[in-house]
C-alpha positions in Angstrom: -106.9 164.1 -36.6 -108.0 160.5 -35.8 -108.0 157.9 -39.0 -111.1 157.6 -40.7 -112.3 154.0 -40.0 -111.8 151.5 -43.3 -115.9 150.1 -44.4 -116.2 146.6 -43.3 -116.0 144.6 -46.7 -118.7 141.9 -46.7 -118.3 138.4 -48.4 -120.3 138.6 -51.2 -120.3 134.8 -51.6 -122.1 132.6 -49.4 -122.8 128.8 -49.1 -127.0 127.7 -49.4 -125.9 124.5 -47.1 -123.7 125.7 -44.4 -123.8 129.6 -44.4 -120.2 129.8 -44.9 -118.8 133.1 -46.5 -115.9 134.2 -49.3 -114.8 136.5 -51.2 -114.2 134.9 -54.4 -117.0 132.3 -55.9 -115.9 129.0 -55.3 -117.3 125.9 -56.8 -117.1 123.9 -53.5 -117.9 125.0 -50.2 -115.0 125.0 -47.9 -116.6 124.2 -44.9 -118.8 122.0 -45.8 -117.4 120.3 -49.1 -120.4 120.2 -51.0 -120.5 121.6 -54.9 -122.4 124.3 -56.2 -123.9 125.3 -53.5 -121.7 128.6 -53.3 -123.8 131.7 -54.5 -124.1 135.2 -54.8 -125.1 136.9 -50.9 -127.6 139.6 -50.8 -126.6 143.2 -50.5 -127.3 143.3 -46.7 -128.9 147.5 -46.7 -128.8 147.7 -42.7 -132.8 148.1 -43.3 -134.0 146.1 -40.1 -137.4 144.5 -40.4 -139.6 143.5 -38.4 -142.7 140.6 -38.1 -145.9 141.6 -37.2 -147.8 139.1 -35.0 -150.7 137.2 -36.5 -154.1 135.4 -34.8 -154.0 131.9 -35.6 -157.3 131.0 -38.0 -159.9 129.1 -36.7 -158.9 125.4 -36.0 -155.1 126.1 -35.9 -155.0 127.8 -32.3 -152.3 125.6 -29.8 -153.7 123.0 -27.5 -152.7 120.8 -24.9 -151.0 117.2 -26.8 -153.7 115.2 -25.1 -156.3 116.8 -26.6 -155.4 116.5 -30.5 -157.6 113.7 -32.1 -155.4 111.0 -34.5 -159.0 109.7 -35.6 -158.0 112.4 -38.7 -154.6 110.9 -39.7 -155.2 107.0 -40.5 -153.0 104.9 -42.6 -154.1 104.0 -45.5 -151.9 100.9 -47.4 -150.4 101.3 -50.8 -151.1 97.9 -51.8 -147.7 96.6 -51.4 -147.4 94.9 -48.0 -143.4 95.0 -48.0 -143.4 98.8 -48.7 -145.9 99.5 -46.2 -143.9 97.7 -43.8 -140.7 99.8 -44.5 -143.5 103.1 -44.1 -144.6 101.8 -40.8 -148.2 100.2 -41.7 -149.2 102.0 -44.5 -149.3 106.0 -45.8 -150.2 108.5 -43.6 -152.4 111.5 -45.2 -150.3 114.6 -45.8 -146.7 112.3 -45.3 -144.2 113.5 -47.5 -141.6 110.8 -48.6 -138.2 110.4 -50.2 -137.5 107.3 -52.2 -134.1 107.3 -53.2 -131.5 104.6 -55.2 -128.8 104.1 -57.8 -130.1 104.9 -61.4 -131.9 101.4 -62.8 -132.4 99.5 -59.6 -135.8 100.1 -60.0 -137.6 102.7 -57.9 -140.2 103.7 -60.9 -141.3 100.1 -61.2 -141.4 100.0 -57.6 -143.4 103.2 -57.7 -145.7 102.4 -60.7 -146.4 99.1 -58.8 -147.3 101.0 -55.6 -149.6 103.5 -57.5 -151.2 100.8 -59.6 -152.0 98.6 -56.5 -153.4 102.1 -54.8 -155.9 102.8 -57.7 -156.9 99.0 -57.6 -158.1 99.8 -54.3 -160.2 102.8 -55.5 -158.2 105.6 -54.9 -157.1 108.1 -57.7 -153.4 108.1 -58.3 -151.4 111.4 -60.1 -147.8 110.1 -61.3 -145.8 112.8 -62.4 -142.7 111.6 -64.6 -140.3 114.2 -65.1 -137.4 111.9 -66.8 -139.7 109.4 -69.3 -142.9 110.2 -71.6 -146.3 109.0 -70.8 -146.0 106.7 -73.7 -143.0 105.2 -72.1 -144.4 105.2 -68.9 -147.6 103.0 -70.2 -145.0 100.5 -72.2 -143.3 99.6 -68.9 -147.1 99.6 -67.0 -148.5 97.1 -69.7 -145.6 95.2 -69.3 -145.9 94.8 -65.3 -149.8 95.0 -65.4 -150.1 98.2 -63.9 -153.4 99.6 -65.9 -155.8 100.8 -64.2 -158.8 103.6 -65.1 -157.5 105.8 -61.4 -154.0 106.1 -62.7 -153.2 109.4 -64.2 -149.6 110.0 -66.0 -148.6 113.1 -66.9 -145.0 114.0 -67.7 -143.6 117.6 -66.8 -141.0 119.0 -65.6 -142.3 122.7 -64.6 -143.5 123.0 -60.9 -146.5 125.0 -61.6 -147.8 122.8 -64.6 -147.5 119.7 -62.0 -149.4 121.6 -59.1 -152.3 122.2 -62.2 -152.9 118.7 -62.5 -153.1 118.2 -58.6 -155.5 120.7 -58.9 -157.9 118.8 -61.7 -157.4 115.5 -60.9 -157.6 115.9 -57.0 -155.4 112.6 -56.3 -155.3 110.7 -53.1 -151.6 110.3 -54.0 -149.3 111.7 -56.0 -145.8 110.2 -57.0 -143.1 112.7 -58.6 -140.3 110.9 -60.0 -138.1 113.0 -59.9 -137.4 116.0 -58.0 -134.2 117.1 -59.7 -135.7 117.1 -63.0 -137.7 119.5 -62.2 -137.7 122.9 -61.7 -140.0 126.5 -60.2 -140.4 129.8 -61.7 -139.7 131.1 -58.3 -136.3 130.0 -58.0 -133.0 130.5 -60.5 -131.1 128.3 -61.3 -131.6 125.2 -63.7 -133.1 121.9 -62.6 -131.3 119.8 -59.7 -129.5 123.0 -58.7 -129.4 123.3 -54.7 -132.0 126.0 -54.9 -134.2 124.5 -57.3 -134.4 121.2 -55.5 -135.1 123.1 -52.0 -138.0 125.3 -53.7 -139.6 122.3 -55.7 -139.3 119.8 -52.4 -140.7 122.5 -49.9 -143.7 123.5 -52.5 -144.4 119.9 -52.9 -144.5 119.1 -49.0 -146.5 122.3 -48.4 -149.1 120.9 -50.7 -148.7 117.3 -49.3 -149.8 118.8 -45.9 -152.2 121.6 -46.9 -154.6 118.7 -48.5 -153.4 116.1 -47.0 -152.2 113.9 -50.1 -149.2 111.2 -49.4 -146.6 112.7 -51.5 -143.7 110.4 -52.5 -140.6 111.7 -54.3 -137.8 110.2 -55.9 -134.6 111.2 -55.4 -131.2 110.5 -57.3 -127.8 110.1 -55.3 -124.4 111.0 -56.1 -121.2 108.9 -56.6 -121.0 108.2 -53.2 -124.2 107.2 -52.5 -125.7 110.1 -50.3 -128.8 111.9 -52.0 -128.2 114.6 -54.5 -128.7 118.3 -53.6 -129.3 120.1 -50.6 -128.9 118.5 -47.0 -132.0 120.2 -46.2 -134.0 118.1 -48.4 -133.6 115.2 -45.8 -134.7 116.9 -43.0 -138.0 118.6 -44.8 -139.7 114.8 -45.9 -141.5 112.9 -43.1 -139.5 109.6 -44.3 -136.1 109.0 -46.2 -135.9 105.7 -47.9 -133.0 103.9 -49.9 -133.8 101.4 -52.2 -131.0 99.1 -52.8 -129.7 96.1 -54.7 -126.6 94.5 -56.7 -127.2 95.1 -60.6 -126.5 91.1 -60.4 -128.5 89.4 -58.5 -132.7 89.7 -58.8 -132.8 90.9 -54.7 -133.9 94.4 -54.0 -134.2 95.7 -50.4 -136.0 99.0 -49.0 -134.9 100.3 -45.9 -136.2 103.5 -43.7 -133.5 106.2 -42.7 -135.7 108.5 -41.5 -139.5 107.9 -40.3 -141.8 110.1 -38.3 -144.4 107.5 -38.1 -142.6 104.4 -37.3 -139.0 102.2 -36.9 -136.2 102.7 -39.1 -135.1 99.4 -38.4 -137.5 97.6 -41.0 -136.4 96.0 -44.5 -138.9 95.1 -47.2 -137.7 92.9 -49.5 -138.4 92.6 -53.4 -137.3 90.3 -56.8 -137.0 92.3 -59.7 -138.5 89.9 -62.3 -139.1 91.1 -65.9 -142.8 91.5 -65.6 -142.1 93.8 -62.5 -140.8 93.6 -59.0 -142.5 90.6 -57.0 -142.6 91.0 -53.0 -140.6 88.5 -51.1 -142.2 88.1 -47.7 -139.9 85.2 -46.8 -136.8 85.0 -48.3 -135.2 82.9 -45.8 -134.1 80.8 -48.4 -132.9 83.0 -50.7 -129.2 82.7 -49.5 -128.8 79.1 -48.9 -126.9 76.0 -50.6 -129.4 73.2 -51.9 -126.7 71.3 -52.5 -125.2 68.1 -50.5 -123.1 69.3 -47.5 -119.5 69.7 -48.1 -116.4 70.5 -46.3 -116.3 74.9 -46.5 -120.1 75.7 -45.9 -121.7 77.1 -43.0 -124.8 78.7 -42.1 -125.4 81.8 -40.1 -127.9 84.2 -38.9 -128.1 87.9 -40.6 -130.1 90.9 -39.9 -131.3 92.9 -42.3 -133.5 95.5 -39.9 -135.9 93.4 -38.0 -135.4 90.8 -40.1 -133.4 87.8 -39.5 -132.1 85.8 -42.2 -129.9 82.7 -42.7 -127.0 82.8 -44.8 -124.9 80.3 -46.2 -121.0 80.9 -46.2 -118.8 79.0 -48.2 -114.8 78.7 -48.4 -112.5 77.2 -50.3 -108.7 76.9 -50.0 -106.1 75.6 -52.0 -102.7 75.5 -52.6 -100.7 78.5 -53.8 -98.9 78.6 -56.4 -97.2 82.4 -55.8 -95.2 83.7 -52.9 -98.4 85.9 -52.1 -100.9 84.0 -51.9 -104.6 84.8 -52.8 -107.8 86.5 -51.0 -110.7 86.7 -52.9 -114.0 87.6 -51.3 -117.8 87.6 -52.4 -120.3 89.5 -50.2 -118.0 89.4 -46.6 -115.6 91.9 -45.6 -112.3 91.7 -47.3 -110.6 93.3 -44.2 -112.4 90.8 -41.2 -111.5 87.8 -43.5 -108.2 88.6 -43.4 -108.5 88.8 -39.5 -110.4 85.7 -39.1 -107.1 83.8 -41.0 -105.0 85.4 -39.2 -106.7 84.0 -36.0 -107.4 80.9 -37.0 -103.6 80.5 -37.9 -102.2 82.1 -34.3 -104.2 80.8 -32.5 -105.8 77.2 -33.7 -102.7 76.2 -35.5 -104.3 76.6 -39.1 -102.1 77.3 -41.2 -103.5 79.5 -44.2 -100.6 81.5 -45.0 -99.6 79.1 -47.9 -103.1 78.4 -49.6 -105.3 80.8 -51.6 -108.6 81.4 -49.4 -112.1 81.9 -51.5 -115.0 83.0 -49.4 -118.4 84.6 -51.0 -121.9 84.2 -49.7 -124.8 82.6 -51.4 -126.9 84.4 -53.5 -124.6 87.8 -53.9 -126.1 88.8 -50.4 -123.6 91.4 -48.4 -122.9 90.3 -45.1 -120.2 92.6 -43.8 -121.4 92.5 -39.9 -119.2 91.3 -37.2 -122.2 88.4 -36.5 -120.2 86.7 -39.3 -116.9 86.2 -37.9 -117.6 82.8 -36.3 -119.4 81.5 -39.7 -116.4 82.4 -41.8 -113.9 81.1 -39.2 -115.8 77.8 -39.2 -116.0 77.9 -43.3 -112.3 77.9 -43.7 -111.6 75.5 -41.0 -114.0 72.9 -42.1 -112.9 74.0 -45.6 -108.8 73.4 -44.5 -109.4 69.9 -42.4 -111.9 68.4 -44.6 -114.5 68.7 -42.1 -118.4 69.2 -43.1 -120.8 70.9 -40.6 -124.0 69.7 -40.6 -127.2 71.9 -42.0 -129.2 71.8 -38.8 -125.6 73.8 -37.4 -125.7 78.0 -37.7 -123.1 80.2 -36.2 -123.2 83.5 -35.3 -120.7 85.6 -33.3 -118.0 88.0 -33.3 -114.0 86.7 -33.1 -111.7 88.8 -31.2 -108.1 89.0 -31.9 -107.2 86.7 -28.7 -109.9 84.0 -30.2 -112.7 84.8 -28.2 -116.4 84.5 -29.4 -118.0 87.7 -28.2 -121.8 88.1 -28.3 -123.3 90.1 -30.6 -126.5 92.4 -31.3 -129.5 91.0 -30.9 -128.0 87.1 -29.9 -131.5 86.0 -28.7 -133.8 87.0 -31.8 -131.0 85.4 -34.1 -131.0 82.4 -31.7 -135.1 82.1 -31.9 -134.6 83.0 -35.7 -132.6 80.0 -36.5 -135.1 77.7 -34.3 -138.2 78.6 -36.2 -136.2 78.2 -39.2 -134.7 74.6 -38.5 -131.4 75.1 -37.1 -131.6 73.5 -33.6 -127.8 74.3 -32.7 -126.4 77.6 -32.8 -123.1 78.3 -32.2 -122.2 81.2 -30.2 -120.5 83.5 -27.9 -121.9 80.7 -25.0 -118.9 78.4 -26.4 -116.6 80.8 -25.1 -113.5 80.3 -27.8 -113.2 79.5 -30.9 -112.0 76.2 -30.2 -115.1 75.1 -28.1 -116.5 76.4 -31.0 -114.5 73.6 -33.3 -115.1 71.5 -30.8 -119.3 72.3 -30.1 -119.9 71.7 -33.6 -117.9 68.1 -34.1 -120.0 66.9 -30.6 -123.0 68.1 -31.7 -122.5 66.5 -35.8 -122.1 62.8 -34.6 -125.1 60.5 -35.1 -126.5 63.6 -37.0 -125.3 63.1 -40.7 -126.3 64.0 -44.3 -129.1 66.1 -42.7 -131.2 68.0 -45.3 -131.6 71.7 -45.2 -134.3 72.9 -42.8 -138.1 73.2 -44.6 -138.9 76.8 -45.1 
């Protein structure tokens, strides 16, 4: 008599990110490492279903691309030109976006600031605060001017109670802040749990598109950075952006990681001020010495999406006092400086090994990109010999471990950059080494000294 066949036991566990499978609850997925987002499968009861096919409604049939009219989908600005830079020219009717940062860099102000701007241009705003009271909310708008009559507030944190006010107020945008506070009747789970986070977000866009409202949600991020909750939440918004900034300095930057309706490769810059965040349209010289030139500084050309912008580096070296001697480092790679040294010493004959080497940026900007190689080489050198380098003198190129100057992204904008903005030499990869680099910038600073900083 043959053996009767042992039932297949399922995994009753399964992961809402990946689809991976266990037997045993886990609070981290182990395929893809992310934290509660192990739960409880469904029975599977062999029962197979099936779909029944369904004519499209009237004015939702398929049609050839060419013939879809755009007339229906304009952008509209939010009254912030840096922002609608970032968004591609302006909102776009039924976009859903994701505006993400570290907790107090200031993405409500930025918000509160968009929406006032939008209701100063007639259009009614809804701004649902989940986290603060609408008391608090109208503090921190009387304190940044952001009263207006087409500004609406209301603070909830149920799904259903937010989609009533869209309902009655019937905005022409509508701002959630923030989508892991709250939380849908349709969905276990308490608020900013996976689940709850991929209901809320994909009620929130379905409404975005159904009456075509701009829909921009906040969205906390975790220790490392990345956006809380589900991975899917990135891919269901039209645009994904981070808003970043040092809790020490004034400068805030908006970048795009995702947008369906323009580059990702803009930046929109802002100063937080304390009666609100101010637009910076040029902050060219944000990051630049106004002080006499000295041996140690040197200017060079940054790119922050399309955006070029000087930036002064500065060195300083002295002599050591320990066996191991210091590297301290402000806004530059820790990790290229100490490559840079390391070339300067092989191969110009530098010697650094016995000094402790300072080198930070001007105005707490990070400049971690190879582009800044040359600059910092140039910095310590000057910084070493006693050198200066004039201001009308940028530099911008990558060092290789054999002392060559190798071009970099983007070489000509950077080059036209630095024109526009005063700099009429630029050292690059065109000097070949980084001793015709030495030596391009001592020909080119005689009979050009104590030169002022370029006009902005």
């Amino acid at each position: 008599m043959p053996a009767a066949r042992r039932p297949t036991q399922t995994a009753p566990y399964r992961c809402t990110e990946c689809g991976w499978t266990t037997l045993k609850w886990a609070g981290r997925c182990g395929e893809c490492q992310q934290w509660g987002t192990v739960v409880e499968a469904a029975e599977q009861t062999g029962i197979l279903r099936s779909i029944t096919p369904v004519a499209p409604g009237a004015g939702r049939t398929a049609q050839p691309i060419t013939r879809i009219d755009t007339a229906d989908a304009p952008r509209r600005t939010s009254g912030v030109s840096e922002f609608d830079r970032v968004l591609g020219g302006g909102l776009v009717p039924g976009a859903a976006i994701l505006l993400s940062g570290e907790p107090g860099v200031g993405k409500s102000t930025l918000l509160l600031e968009v929406a006032a701007r939008s209701a100063h241009a007639g259009r009614r705003v809804l701004y649902a605060s989940a986290e603060e009271s609408t008391a608090q909310v109208r503090l921190r708008a009387e304190r940044t001017g952001a009263l207006h009559d087409e500004l609406y507030l209301a603070s909830e944190t149920d799904l259903a109670t937010i989609l009533g006010h869209v309902d009655e107020v019937a905005p022409e945008l509508l701002i959630v802040d923030s989508v892991q506070t709250v939380s849908s009747a349709l969905s276990e789970g308490m608020a900013g749990h996976p689940s709850q986070v991929r209901e809320v977000a994909a009620t929130l866009i379905r409404v975005a598109k159904d009456r075509g409202i701009p829909t921009i949600i906040v969205g906390h991020v975790t220790k490392d950075g990345s956006i809380a909750g589900p991975r899917i939440l990135e891919h269901l918004v039209d645009v994904v952006c981070q808003f970043e900034g040092d809790r020490q300095t004034s400068l805030r930057f908006v970048r795009a990681l995702k947008n369906r309706f323009g580059p990702t490769d803009e930046v929109g810059c802002f100063d937080m001020t304390g009666a609100g965040i101010a637009e910076v349209p040029d902050p060219s010289a944000l990051f630049l010495g106004h002080g006499s030139t000295e041996p140690g500084t040197c200017v060079s050309i940054a790119l922050e999406g399309r955006r070029a912008l000087p930036v002064e580096v500065q060195a300083l070296t002295i002599d050591s006092k320990s066996g191991n001697p210091r590297r301290i480092v402000n806004g530059v790679d820790a990790a290229r400086v100490a490559t840079v040294l390391a070339v300067l010493e092989k191969r110009m004959k530098i010697k650094t090994s016995d000094q402790d080497v300072y080198v930070s940026t001007v105005g707490g900007v990070r400049f971690a990109e190879p582009a800044a190689d040359l600059a910092i080489a140039l910095a310590v050198a000057s910084a070493v010999e006693g050198w200066t380098i004039p201001r009308h003198i940028a530099a911008v190129g990558e060092l290789s471990l054999a002392g060559e100057v190798r071009p970099v992204t983007q070489a000509t904008q950077r080059r036209s950059e630095g024109a526009r903005l005063g700099y009429r030499d630029v050292i690059d990869h065109r000097s070949g080494s980084l001793g015709g680099a030495v030596s391009d910038v001592r020909a080119r600073a005689k009979g050009r000294p104590g030169e002022d900083i370029p006009d902005f």
